[in-house]
GUGUDREN-961856 format. One line per field, with one value per residue: residue in three letters; x, y, z of N, C-alpha, C in turn. Coordinates in nm, 3 decimals. Each point is the difference from the previous one (the first is absolute). Layout:
# GUGUDREN-961856
code c(ALA	...) $
n.u c(X	...) $
n.v c(Y	...) $
n.w c(Z	...) $
ca.u c(X	...) $
ca.v c(Y	...) $
ca.w c(Z	...) $
c.u c(X	...) $
c.v c(Y	...) $
c.w c(Z	...) $
//
This chain:
# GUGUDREN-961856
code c(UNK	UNK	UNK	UNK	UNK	UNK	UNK	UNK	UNK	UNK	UNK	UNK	UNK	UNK	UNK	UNK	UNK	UNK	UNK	UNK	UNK	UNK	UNK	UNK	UNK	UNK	UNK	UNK	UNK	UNK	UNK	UNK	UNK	UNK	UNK	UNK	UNK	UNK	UNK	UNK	UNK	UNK	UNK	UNK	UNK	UNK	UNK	UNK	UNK	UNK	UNK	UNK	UNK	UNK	UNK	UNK	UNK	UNK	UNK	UNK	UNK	UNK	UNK	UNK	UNK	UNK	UNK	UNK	UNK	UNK	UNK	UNK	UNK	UNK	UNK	UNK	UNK	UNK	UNK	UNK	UNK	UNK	UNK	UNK	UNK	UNK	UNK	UNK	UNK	UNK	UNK	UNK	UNK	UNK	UNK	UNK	UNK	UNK	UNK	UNK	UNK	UNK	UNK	UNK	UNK	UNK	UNK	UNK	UNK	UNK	UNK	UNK	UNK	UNK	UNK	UNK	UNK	UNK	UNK	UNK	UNK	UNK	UNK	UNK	UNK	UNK	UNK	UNK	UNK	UNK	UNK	UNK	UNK	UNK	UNK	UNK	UNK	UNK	UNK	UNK	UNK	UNK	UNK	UNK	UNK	UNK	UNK	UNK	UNK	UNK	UNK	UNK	UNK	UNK	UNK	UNK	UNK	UNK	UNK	UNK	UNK) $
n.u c(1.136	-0.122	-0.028	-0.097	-0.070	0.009	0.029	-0.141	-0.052	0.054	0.069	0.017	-0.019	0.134	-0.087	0.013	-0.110	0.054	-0.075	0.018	-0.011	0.027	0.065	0.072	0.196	0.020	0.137	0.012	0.131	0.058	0.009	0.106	-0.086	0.044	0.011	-0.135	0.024	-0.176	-0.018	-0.002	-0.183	0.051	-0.038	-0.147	-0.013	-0.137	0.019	0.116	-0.013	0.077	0.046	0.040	0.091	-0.068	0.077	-0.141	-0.015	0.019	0.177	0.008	-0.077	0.090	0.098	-0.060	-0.046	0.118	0.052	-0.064	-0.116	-0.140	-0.037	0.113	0.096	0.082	0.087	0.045	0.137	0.007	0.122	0.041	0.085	-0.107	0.043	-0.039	0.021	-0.136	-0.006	-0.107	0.078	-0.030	-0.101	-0.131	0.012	-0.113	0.056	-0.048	-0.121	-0.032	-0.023	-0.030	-0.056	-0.021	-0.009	-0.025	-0.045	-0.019	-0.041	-0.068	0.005	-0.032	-0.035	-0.103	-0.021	-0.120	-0.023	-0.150	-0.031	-0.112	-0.024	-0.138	0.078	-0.102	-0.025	-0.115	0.083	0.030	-0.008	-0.012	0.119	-0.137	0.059	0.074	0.130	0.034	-0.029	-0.051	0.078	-0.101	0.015	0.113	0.140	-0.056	0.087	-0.126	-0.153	0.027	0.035	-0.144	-0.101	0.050	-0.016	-0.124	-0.009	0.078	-0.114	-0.059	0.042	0.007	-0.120	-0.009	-0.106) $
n.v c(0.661	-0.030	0.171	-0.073	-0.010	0.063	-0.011	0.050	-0.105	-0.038	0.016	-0.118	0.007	0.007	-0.091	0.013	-0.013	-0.077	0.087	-0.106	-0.012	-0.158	-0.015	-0.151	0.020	-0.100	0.059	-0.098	-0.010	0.063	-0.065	-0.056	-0.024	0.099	0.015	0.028	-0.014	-0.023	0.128	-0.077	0.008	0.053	0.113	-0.033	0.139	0.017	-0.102	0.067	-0.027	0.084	-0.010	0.150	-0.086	-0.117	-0.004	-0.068	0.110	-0.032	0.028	-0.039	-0.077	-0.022	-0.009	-0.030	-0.012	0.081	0.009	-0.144	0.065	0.040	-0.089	-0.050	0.026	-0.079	-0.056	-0.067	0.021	-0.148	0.028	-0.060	0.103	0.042	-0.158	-0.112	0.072	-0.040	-0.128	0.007	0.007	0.087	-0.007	-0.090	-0.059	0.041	-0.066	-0.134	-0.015	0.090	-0.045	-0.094	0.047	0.077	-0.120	-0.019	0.142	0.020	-0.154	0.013	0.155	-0.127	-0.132	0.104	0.004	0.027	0.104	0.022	0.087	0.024	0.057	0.001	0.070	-0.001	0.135	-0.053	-0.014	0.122	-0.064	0.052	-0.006	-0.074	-0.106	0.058	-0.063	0.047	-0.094	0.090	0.001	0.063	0.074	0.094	0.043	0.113	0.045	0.094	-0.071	-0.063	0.071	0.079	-0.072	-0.003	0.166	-0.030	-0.114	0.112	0.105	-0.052	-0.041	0.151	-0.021	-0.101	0.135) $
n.w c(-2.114	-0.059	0.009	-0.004	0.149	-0.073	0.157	0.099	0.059	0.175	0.028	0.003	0.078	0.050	0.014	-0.095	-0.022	-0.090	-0.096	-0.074	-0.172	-0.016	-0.148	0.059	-0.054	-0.085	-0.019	-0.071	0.034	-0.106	-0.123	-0.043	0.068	0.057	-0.135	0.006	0.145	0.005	0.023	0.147	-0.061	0.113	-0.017	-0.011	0.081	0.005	0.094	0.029	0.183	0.055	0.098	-0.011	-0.037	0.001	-0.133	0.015	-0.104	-0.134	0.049	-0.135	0.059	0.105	-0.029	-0.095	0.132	0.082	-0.113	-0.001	-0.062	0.140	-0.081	0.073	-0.103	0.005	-0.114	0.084	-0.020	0.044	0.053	0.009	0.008	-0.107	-0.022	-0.045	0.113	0.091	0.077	-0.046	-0.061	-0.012	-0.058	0.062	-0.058	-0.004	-0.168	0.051	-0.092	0.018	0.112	-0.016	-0.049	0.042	0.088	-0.035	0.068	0.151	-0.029	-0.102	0.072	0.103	-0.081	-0.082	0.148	-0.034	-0.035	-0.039	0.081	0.043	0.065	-0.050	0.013	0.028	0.016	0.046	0.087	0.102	0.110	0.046	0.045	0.040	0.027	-0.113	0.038	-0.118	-0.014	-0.150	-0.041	-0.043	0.054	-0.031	0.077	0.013	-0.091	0.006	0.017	-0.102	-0.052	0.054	-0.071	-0.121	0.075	0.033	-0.123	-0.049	0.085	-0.049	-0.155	0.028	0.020	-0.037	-0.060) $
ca.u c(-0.144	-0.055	-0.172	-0.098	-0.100	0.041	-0.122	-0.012	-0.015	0.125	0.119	0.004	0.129	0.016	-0.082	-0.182	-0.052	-0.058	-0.092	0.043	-0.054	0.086	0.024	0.115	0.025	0.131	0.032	0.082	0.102	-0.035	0.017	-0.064	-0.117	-0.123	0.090	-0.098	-0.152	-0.086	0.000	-0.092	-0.032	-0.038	-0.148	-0.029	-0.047	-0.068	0.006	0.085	0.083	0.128	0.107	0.113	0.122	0.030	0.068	-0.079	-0.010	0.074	0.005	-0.035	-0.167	-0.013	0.065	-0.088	-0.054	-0.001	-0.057	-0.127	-0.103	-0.090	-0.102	0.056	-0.014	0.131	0.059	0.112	0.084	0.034	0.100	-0.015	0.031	-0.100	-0.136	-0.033	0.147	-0.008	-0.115	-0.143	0.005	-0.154	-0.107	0.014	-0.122	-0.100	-0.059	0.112	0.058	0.080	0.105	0.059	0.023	0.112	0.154	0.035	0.053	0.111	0.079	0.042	0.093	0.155	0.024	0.079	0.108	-0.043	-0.162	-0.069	-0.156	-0.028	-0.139	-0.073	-0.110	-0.143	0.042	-0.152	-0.055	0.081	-0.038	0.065	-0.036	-0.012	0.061	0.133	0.005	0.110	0.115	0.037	0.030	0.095	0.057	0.115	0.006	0.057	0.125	0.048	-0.060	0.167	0.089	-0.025	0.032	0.147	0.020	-0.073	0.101	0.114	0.001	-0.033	0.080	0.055	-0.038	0.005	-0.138) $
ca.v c(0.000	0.077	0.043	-0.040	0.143	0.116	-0.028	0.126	0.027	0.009	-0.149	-0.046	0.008	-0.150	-0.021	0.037	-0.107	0.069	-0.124	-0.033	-0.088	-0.047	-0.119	-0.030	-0.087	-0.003	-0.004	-0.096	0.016	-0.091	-0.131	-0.118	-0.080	0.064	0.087	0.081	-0.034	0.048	0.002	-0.089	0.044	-0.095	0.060	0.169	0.016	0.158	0.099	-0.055	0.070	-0.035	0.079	0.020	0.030	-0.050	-0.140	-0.099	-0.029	-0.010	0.202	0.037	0.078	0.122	0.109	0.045	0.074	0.134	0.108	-0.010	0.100	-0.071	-0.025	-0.016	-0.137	-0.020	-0.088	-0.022	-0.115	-0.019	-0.091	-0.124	0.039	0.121	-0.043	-0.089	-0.024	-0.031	-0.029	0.070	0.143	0.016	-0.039	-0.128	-0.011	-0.110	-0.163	-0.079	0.043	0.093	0.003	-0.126	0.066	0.120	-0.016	-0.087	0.081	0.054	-0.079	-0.026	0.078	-0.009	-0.081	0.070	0.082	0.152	0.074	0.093	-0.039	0.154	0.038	0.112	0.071	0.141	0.036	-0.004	0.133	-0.023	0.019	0.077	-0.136	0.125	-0.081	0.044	0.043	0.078	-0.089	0.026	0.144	0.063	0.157	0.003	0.118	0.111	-0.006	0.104	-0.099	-0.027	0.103	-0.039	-0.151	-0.003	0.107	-0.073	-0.122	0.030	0.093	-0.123	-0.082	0.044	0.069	-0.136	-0.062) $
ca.w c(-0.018	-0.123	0.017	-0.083	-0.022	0.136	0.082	-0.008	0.188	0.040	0.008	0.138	0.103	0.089	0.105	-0.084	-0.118	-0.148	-0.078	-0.161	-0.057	-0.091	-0.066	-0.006	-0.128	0.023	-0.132	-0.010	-0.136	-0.145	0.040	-0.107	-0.037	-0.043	-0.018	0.023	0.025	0.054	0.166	0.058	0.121	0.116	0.085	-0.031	0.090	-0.026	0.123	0.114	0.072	0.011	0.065	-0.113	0.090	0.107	-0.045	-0.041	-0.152	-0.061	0.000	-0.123	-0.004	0.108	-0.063	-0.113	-0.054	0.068	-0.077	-0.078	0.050	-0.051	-0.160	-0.115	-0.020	0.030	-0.027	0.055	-0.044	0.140	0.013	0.063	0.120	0.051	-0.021	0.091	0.051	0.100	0.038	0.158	-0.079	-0.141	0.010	-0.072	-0.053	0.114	-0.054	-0.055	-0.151	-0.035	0.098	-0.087	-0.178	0.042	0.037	-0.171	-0.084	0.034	0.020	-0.152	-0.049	0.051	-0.073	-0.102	0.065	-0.016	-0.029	0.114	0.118	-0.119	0.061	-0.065	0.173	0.003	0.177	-0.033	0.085	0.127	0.110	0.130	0.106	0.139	0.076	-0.027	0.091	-0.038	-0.035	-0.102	0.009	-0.151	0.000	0.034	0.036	-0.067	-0.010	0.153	0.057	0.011	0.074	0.123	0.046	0.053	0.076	0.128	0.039	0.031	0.113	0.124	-0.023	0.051	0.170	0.024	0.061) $
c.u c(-0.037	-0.136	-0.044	-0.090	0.083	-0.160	0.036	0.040	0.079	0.119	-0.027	0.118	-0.013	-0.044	-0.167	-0.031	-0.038	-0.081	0.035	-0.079	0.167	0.011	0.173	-0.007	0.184	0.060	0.129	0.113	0.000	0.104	0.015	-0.094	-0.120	0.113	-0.073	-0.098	-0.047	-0.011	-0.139	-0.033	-0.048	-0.071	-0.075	-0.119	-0.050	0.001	0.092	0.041	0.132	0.057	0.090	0.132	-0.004	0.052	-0.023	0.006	0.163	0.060	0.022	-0.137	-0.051	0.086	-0.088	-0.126	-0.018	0.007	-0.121	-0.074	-0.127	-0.062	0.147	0.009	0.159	0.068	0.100	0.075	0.110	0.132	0.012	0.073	-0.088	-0.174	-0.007	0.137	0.024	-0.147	-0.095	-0.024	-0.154	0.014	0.023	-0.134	-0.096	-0.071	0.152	0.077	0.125	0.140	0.097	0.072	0.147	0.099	0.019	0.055	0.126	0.136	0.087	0.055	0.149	0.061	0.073	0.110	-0.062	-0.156	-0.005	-0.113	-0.076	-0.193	0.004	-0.150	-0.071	0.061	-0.131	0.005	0.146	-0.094	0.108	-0.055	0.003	0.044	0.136	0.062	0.147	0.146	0.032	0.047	0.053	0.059	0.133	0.022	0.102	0.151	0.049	0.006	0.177	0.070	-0.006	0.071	0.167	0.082	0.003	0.114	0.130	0.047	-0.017	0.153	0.184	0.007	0.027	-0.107	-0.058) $
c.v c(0.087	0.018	0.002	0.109	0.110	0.040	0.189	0.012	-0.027	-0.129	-0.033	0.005	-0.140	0.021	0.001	-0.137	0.000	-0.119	0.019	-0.129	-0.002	-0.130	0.013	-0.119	-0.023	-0.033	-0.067	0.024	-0.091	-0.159	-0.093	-0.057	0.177	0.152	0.180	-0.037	0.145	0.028	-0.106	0.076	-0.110	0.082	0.133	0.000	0.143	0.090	-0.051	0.096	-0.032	0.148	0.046	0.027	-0.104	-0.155	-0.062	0.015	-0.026	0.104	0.038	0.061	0.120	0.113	0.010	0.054	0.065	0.110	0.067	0.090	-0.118	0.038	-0.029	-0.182	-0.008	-0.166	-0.021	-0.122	-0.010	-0.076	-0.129	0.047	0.032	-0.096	-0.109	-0.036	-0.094	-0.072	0.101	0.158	-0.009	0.116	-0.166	-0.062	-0.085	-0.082	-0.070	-0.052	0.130	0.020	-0.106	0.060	0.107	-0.119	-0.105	0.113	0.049	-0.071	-0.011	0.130	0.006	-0.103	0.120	0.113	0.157	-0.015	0.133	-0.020	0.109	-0.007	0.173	0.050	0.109	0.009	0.049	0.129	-0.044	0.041	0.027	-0.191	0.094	-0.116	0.041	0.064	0.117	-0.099	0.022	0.183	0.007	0.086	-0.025	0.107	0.096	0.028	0.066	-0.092	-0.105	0.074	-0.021	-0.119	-0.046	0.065	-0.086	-0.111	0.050	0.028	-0.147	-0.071	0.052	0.040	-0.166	-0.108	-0.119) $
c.w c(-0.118	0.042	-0.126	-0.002	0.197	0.084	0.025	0.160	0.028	0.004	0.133	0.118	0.054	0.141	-0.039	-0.016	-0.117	-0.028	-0.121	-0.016	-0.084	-0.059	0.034	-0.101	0.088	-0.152	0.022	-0.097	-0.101	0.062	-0.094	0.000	-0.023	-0.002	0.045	0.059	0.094	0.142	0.013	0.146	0.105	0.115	-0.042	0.113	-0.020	0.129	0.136	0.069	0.044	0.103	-0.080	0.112	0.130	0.007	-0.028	-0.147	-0.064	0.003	-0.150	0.002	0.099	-0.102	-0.137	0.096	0.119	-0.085	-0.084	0.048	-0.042	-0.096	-0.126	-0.008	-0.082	-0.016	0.122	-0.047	0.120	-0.057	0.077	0.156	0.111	0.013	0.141	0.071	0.103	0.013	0.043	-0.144	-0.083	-0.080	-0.067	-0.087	0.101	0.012	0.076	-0.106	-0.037	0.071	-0.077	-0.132	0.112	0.050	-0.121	-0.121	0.050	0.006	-0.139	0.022	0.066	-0.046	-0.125	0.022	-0.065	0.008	0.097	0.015	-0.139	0.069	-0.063	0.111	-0.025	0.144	0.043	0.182	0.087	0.170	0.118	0.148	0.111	0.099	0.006	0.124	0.005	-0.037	-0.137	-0.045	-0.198	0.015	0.005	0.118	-0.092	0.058	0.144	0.111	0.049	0.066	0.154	0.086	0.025	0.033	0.127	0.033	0.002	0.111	0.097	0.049	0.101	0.112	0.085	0.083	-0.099) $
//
């Protein structure tokens, strides 16, 4: 990813909702018939919600933008590993039109056997889900935190409980 403009407020955690405004493009590899071509955009959207971390998005776009802070604004360049991997994934565009243009695109980048996805995101705010029911955790545990823990599974593991 490339920040364009660095945001001041916070990153989002998984389990939040973020709101972003974005233009997606897909960039196609060169080619004999088009030795340089133009990324093609196939959606721009000023305002979208989305669950961060709960599978539904592209995980190229969940990963650009757990680091993001809000008010920035941020290039992401998506591998094809990292893009449309699976039916049901989004964001999608919400013309039928556009929807059409992306699998004609996505289709010509497996016909060229490359490209990338490339969405340019404002991270416009993050919200706390008060439905959340603790199913997302960022945190790690601390090395001690470890320790513990597999103190515990050892002691267990011997006692033959």
């Amino acid at each position: 990813y490339i920040d364009l403009v660095t945001g001041t407020g916070p990153s989002p955690e998984y389990g939040q909702f973020v709101t972003m405004g974005y233009t997606a493009y897909i960039k196609l590899p060169a080619s004999k018939d088009n030795p340089n071509p133009k990324p093609a955009q196939f959606d721009a959207v000023s305002s979208y919600l989305l669950k961060h971390g709960n599978g539904r998005s592209i995980p190229g776009l969940d990963e650009g933008l757990h680091t993001m802070k809000v008010g920035g604004t941020r290039r992401i360049i998506i591998p094809p590993k990292l893009g449309y991997v699976r039916s049901g994934l989004g964001p999608l565009p919400s013309s039928p039109f556009g929807r059409a243009k992306l699998n004609r695109l996505l289709q010509r980048m497996i016909d060229l056997k490359g490209g990338t996805v490339v969405y340019e995101v404002k991270l416009l705010g993050v919200l706390d889900d008060e439905a959340d029911q603790g199913y997302y955790q960022d945190k790690s545990y601390t090395p001690e935190q470890m320790e513990i823990f597999n103190q515990k599974m050892l002691n267990g593991m011997n006692s033959g409980s």
